[in-house]
C-alpha positions as CSV (number, residue, x, y, z in Angstrom):
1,X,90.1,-10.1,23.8
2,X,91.4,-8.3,26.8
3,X,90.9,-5.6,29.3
4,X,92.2,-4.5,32.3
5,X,90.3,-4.8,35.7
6,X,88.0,-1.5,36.7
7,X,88.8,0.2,40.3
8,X,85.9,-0.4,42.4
9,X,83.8,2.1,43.8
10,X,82.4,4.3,41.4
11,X,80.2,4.3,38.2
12,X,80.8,2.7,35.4
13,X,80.5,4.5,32.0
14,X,80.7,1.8,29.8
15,X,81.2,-2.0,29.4
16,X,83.6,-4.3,27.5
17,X,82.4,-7.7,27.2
18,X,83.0,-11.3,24.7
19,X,82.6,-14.7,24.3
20,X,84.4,-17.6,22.9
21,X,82.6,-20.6,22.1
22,X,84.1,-23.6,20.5
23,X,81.6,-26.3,19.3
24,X,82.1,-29.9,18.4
25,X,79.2,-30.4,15.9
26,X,78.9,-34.5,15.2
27,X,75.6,-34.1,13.3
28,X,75.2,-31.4,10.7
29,X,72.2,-28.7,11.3
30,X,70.6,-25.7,12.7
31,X,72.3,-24.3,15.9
32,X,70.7,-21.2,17.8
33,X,73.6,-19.0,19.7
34,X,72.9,-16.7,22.0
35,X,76.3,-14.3,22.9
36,X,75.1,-11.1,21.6
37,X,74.2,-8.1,23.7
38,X,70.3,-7.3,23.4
39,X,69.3,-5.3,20.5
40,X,68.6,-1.3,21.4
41,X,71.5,-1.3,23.4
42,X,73.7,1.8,22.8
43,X,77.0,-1.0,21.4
44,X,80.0,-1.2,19.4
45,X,80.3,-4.9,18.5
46,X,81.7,-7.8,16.6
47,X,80.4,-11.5,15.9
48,X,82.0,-14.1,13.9
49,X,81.0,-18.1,13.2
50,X,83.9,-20.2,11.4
51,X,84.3,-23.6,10.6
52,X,87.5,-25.8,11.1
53,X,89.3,-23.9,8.4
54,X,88.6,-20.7,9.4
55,X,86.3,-19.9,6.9
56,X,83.1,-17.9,7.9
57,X,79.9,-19.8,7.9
58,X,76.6,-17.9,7.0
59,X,74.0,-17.2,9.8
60,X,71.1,-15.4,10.8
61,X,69.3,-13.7,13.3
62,X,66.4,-14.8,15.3
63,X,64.4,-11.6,17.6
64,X,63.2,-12.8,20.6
65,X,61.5,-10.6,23.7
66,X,63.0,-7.4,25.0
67,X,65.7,-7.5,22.3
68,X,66.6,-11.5,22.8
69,X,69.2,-12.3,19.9
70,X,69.5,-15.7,18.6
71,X,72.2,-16.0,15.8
72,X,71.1,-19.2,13.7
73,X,73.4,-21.1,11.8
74,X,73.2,-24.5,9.9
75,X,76.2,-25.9,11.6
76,X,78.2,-29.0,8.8
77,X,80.0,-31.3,10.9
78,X,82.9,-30.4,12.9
79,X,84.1,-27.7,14.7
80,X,82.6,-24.7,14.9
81,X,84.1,-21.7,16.6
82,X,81.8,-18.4,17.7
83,X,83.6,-14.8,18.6
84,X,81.9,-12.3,20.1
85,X,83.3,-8.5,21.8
86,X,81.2,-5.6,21.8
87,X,81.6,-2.5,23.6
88,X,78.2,-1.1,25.8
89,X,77.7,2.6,26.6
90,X,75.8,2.2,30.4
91,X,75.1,6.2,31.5
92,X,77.1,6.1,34.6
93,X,74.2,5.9,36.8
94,X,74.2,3.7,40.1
95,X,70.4,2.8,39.3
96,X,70.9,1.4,35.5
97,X,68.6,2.8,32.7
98,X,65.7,4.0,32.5
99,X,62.6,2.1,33.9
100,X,60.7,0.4,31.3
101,X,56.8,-0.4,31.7
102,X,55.4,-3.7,31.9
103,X,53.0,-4.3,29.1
104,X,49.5,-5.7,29.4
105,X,51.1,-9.2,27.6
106,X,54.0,-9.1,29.8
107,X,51.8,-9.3,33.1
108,X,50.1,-12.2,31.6
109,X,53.2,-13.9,29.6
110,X,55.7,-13.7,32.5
111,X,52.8,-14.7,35.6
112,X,52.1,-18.2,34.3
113,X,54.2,-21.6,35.4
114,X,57.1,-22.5,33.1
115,X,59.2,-25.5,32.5
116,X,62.0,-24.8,35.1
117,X,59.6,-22.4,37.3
118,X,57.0,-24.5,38.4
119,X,55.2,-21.7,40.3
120,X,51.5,-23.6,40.5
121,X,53.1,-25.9,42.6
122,X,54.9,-24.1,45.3
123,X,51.4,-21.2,45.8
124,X,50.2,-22.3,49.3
125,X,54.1,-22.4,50.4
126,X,54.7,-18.7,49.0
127,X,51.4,-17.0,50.3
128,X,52.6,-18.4,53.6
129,X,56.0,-17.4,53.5
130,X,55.6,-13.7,51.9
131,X,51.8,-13.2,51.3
132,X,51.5,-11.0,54.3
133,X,53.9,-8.3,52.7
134,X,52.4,-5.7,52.1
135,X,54.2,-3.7,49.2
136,X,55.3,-4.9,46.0
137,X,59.1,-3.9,46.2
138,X,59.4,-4.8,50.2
139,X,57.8,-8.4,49.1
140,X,60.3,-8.7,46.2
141,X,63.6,-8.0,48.1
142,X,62.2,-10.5,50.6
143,X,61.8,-13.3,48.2
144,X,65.5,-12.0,46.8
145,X,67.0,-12.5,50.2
146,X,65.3,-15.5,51.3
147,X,66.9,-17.5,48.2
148,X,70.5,-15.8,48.8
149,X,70.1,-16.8,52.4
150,X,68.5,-20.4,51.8
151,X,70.7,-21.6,48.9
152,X,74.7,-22.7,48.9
153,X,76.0,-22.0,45.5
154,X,77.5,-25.1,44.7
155,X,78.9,-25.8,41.0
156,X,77.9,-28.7,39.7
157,X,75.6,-29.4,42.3
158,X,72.6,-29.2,39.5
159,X,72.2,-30.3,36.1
160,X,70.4,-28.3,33.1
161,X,67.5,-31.0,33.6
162,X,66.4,-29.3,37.0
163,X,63.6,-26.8,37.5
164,X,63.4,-25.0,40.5
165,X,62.1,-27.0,42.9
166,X,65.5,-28.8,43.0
167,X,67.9,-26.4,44.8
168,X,64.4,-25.8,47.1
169,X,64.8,-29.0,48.6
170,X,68.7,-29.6,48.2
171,X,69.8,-26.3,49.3
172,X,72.3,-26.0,46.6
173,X,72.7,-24.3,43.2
174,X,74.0,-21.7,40.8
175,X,73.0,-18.9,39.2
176,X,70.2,-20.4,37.2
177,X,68.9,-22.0,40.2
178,X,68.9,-18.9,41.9
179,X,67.0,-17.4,39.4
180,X,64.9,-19.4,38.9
181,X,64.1,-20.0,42.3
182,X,63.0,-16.4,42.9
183,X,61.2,-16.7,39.6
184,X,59.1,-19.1,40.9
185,X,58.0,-17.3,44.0
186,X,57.6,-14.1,42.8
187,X,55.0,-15.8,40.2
188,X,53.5,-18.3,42.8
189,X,52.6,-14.5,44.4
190,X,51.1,-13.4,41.5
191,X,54.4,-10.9,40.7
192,X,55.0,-11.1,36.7
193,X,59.0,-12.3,36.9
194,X,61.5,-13.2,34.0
195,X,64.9,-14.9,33.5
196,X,67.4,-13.2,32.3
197,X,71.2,-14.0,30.9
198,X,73.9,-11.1,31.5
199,X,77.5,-10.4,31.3
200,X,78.3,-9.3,34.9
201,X,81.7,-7.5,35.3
202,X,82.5,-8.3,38.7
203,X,81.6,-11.8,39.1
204,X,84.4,-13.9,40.0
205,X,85.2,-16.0,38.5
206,X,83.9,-15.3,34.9
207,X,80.9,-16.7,33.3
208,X,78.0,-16.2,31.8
209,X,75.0,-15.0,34.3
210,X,71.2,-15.2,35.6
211,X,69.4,-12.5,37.2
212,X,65.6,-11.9,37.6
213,X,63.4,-8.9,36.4
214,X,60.4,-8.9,38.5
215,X,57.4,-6.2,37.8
216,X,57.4,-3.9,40.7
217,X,54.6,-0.7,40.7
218,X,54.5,-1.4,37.0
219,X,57.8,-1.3,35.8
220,X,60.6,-4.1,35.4
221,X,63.2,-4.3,38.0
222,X,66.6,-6.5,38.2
223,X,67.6,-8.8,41.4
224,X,69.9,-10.9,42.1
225,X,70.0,-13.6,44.5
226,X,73.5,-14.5,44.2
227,X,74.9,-11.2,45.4
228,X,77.9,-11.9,43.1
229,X,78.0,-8.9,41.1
230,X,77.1,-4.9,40.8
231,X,73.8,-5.0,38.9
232,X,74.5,-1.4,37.5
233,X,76.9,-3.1,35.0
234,X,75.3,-5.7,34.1
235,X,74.4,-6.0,30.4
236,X,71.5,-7.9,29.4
237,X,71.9,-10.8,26.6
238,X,68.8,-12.8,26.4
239,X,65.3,-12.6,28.1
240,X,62.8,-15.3,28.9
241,X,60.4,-17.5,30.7
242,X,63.4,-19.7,31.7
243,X,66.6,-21.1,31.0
244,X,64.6,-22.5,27.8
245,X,64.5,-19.3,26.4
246,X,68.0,-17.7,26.8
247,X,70.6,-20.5,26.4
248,X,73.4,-20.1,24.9
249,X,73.7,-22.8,22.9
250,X,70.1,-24.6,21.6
251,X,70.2,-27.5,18.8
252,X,67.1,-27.0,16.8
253,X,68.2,-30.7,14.6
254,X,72.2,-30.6,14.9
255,X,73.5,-32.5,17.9
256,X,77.0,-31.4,19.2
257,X,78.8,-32.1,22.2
258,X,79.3,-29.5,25.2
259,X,81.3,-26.4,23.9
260,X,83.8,-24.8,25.1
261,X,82.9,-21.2,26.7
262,X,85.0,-18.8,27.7
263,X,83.7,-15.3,28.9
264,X,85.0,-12.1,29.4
265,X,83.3,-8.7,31.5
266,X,84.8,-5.3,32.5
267,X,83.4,-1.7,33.4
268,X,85.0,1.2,32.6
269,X,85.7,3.7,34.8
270,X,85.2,1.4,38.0
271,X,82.9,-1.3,38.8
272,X,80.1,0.1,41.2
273,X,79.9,-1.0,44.7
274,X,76.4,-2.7,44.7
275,X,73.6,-1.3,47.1
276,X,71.3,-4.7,47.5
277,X,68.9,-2.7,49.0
278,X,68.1,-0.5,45.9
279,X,65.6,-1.0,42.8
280,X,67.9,-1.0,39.4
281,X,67.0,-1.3,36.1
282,X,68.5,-3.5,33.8
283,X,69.3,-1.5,30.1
C-alpha cells in the first residue's frame, strides 16, 4: 500500500491508512487482531487473513466499546499474514468530529484503577500535584503537559509487562507509557480517562499509536502527551481501559511469536499543524 506524503498546514479531508502483520503461529488457536478502523467511522476498507499458502482463513468479529473491532481467527500452525487499508472521510475540521457525551457507565467504567493504570495508588501524589486546579479542561492539559515534560521517549526503554508507574519513576517511555501515565492521573483526580490505539499520519517514524480521551464538561476529549502527531487526523482503532483492551495482537489459546508490523498513515489534503492548546475530538 502506498501514498504520498500530505503538505503540512492545512486540513485534512480524509485519511489513508493499513497494516501488515506477519504472524509466526507455533501452537494452533484463537487469535484476536485489532487493525481495523472503529466501526461508525465514515470508511472505505479492506481486510484479509491468509495462511502460508495464501489461502484465506475464516474469521470473525468481536464489538468491543466505542466501536473497538477485534477480528478473531482460529489461527493452524504457521504463518499467518493480516492486510489491512481503508480509506477514512475526517470533515476537514481542525477540532475532529463531533463531541460525543460521556455516558453514566462510562464515568463509572473508565474512573476505576486498571491493570497498567494503577490510579488508587498514585491519589495523594495527584491531588497534590493538580488538585488545586480549578477547571476540568485547565486541569487536563496540565496533567497532559506534565507527562510530555517529565517523560524521555525512549524505545525500548519499557516492556509490555509495565503499568504506569514505571516510566513515573524511570523517566522514560513510549507512547503507551505516556498514555497511560496521564490515564492514571486523570483517574487518581477523579477525571473518567481511556486508552486509546490510532493511526496518526504525521508521526515519524510510523507505528501504531496511544492517545488519551479524558471526559471534560461531559464530553470525551483526545490528548496527547507525546506531541508527535496532529490529533485532527488521527483515526481511532481500538478503545479501552488499557493496553489490555486495544492490542493488536491478543492470544486467547494459540501462542505465536512476535509479528511482524508494519504501519502505514497519510492525510489528504495536508496534515494539520497541531494546536496543543486546543480541545479535539477524536471521530
Amino acid at each position: 500500500m502506498t501514498g504520498s506524503t500530505p503538505a503540512i498546514g492545512g486540513p485534512a479531508t480524509s485519511a489513508t491508512v493499513g497494516a501488515r502483520l506477519d504472524i509466526p503461529v507455533e501452537v494452533a488457536g484463537r487469535l484476536a487482531i485489532s487493525v481495523a478502523v472503529a466501526g461508525g467511522l465514515d470508511a472505505v476498507e479492506s481486510l484479509t487473513i491468509s495462511g502460508a499458502d495464501g489461502t484465506g482463513i475464516p474469521h470473525h468479529v468481536l464489538e468491543l466499546d466505542r466501536g473497538t473491532r477485534m477480528h478473531v481467527v482460529d489461527a493452524p500452525v504457521g504463518d499467518l499474514s493480516v492486510a489491512y487499508e481503508a480509506t477514512v472521510a475526517l470533515g476537514g475540521g481542525d477540532s475532529g468530529g463531533e463531541p460525543v457525551e460521556v455516558t453514566e457507565r462510562e464515568r463509572f467504567h473508565y474512573v476505576l484503577p486498571s491493570r497498567y493504570c494503577p490510579s488508587d495508588r498514585v491519589e495523594g501524589f495527584a491531588g497534590t500535584e493538580f488538585g488545586a486546579i480549578g477547571d476540568e479542561a485547565s486541569r487536563v492539559q496540565r496533567v497532559v503537559s506534565w507527562v510530555s515534560e517529565r517523560l524521555y521517549y525512549t524505545t525500548g526503554s519499557t516492556t509490555s509487562v509495565d503499568d504506569a508507574l514505571v516510566p513515573l519513576g524511570t523517566g522514560q517511555g513510549v507512547c503507551r507509557d505516556y498514555a497511560h501515565l496521564v490515564v492514571t492521573m486523570c483517574r487518581a483526580l477523579g477525571m473518567p480517562a481511556r486508552y486509546v490505539s490510532v493511526y496518526a499520519p504525521g508521526l515519524s517514524p510510523m507505528d501504531a499509536h496511544a492517545v488519551v480521551e479524558v471526559a471534560v464538561d461531559g464530553v470525551w476529549r483526545v490528548f496527547d502527551a507525546t506531541r508527535l502527531a496532529p490529533r485532527a487526523s488521527m483515526v481511532r482503532i481500538a478503545t479501552g481501559r488499557d493496553a489490555a483492551d486495544t492490542a493488536i495482537l491478543t492470544a486467547l489459546g494459540g501462542i505465536s511469536q512476535p509479528a511482524a508490523f508494519t504501519v502505514l498513515a497519510t492525510s489528504d489534503p495536508d496534515l494539520p499543524v497541531e494546536d496543543n492548546d486546543a480541545l479535539v475530538v477524536l471521530r
